[in-house]
C-alpha positions, 0 to 999 in steps of 0.5 A, spaced: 485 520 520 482 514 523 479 511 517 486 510 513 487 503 512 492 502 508 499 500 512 495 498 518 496 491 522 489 488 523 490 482 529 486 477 528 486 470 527 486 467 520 490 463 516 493 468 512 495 471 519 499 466 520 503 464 514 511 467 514 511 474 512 516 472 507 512 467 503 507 473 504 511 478 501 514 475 496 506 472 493 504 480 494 510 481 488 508 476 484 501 478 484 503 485 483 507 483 477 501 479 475 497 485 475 501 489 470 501 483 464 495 486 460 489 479 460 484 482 458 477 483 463 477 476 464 484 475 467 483 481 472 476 478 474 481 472 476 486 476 479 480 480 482 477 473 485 484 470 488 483 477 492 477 476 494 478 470 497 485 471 500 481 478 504 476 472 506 480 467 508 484 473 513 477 474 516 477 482 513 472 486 513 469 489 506 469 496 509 476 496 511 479 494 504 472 500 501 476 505 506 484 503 503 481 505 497 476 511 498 482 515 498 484 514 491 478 516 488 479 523 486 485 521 483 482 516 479 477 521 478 482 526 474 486 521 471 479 519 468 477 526 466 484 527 463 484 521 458 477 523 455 481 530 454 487 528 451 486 520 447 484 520 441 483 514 439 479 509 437 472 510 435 466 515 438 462 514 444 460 520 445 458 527 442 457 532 447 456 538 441 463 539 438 467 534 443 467 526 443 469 522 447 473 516 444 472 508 446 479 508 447 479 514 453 474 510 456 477 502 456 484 506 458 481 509 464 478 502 466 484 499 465 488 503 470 482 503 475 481 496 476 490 495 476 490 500 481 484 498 486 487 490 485 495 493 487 492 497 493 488 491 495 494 486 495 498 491 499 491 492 503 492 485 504 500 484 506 499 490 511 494 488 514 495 481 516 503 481 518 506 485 523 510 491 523 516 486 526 515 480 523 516 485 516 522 488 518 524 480 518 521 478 512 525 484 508 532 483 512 531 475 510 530 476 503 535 481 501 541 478 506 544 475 500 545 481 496 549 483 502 556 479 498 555 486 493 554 490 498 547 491 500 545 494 507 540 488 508 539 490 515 539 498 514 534 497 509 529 493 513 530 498 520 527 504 516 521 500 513 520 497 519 521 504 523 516 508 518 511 502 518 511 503 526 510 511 526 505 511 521 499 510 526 503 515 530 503 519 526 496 519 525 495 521 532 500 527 531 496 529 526 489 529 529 492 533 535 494 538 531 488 539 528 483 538 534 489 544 538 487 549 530 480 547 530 480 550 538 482 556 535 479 557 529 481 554 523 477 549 519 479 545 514 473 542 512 468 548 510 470 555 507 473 558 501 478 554 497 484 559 499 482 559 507 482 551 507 489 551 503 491 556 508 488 551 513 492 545 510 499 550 510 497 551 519 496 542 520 503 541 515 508 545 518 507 543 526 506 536 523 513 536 520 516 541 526 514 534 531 516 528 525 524 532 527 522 532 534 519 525 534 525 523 529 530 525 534 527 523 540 527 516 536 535 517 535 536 518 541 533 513 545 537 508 541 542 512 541 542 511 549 541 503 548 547 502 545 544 500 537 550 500 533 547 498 525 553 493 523 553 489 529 551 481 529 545 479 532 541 474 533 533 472 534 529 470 539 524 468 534 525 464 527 521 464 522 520 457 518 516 456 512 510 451 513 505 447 508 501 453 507 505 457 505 509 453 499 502 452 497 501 460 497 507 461 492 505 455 488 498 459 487 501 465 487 506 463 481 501 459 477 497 465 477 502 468 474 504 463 469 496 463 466 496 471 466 502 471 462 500 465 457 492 468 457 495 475 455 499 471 449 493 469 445 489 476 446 
């Protein structure tokens, strides 16, 4: 559980620590629509050379950003299986007897892979170079002017702040329960298929019995504190856009921008 880095805060001292998590926030938007325009290899090998500067400029190491990925493989791995199963198109790579493998079942599958990796790295990047607080920040700030239509600015920004806050506890609750169902006999790691099933059903459900305790012993406590959602508040720290971060979004923005325009010549 430990190994898990996605969504983890990682303090260092860098210059991408820190920028004003709402230029982060909105540099991490516009890369991850730059991501979705089709620009061929090379465009990915840009986007993907713009994220490897921004992880070594953060002062990150490549492990953490390999561990954020490691979970994905399985999943990229049957997505590839199922496109060589099902696309058809294209022409022949391969005949294993009477099955072939289409060049457009490979092409796809590489494409979604290098999109996925790119958008796990950039969300990788925000979260690990910004502050669970400063985020609820950011997001109250950039959505308070859709507050004139209604929009709960600050609702919104406690509950990503609360469920970024209570993922490492979370995880800590996690290994607990599985160190106590290991004490008494269950592995999760080795044995038949159904007993490691039955070994995931006896960490899920005391998992989700101390989420709700942990849920309302938080309720409670704020409760107690007097937390009242619509009342005016105001802060002790301000956050203030610097040099850097207008060259972060004017970066961010031409690399979109060319994205676009390579996609149109191909």
């Amino acid at each position: 559980m430990k190994n898990i880095a996605l969504g983890r805060y990682i303090p260092l001292d860098s210059i991408i620590h820190r920028m004003d998590p709402r230029g982060k926030m909105v540099a991490m938007f516009l890369l991850l629509i730059t991501v979705f325009f089709d620009s061929g290899f090379i465009g990915y090998g840009i986007i993907g050379l713009f994220v490897v500067i921004g992880v070594l400029l953060a002062k990150l190491k490549f492990d953490f950003i390999w561990r954020a990925i490691k979970p994905m493989l399985f999943m990229l791995a049957f997505l590839c299986v199922i496109n060589i199963i099902f696309i058809k198109t294209g022409y022949v790579l391969v005949e294993l007897g009477g099955f072939k493998i289409y060049s457009d079942a490979i092409f796809q599958t590489i494409y979604i892979t290098i999109r996925l990796v790119l958008m796990i790295n950039i969300t990788t990047l925000l979260t690990a170079t910004t502050k669970p607080m400063d985020m609820t920040i950011a997001i109250e700030d950039l959505l308070s002017p859709f507050e004139r239509i209604g929009v709960p600015a600050h609702d919104i920004a406690m509950i990503i702040s609360v469920a970024l806050r209570f993922i490492p506890v979370l995880l800590e609750e996690s290994e607990r329960i599985m160190k106590a169902q290991a004490s008494r006999g269950v592995d999760l790691q080795e044995g038949k298929l159904s007993e490691r099933i039955m070994g995931i059903l006896a960490l899920i459900i005391p998992l989700f019995v101390s989420c709700f305790e942990i849920a309302d012993d938080l309720a409670n406590a704020m409760e107690a504190r007097g937390y009242n959602p619509g009342g005016k508040r105001v802060r002790y720290r301000t956050l203030k856009f610097a040099v850097r971060d207008y060259c972060l979004l004017l970066v961010c923005s031409g690399l979109l921008i060319g994205i676009i325009t390579m996609g149109g010549y191909l």
